[in-house]
Phi, psi and omega in degrees: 000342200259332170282342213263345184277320192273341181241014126318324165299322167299308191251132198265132177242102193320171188278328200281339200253311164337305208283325202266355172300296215267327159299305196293335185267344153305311234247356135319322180291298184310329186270323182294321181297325211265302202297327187291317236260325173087030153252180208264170193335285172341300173280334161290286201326313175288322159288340164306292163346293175326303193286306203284301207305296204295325151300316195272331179298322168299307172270331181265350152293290208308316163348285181296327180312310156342287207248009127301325158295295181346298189304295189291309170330320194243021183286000000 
């Protein structure tokens, strides 16, 4: 996603190829769990869910921290 970002500055990239960008690695995700795991639709859906949450509690704290010292480092 950080490339499809970085040559969106160069190049105006429609919102819809960003949005089917950015679907599509979930929903990669989803296929790779249910096929590894060789469980039904369902239960792929919820640890997909599970996992991507369980990520963002995790990145989005550090995330604000980050660029919260940043904000002060450089005020």
């Amino acid at each position: 996603l950080s490339i499809v970002i970085g040559v969106n500055m160069i190049w105006d990239i429609p919102d819809w190829i960003d949005w089917l960008i950015g679907f599509s690695t979930i929903f990669y995700m989803f296929l790779a769990l249910k096929r590894f795991y060789e469980q039904g639709w369902i239960l792929s859906f919820f640890k997909t869910g599970f996992i991507a949450f369980g990520f963002m509690l995790f990145v989005l704290p550090l995330t604000a921290g980050i660029v919260a010292l940043f904000a002060f480092m450089f005020y």
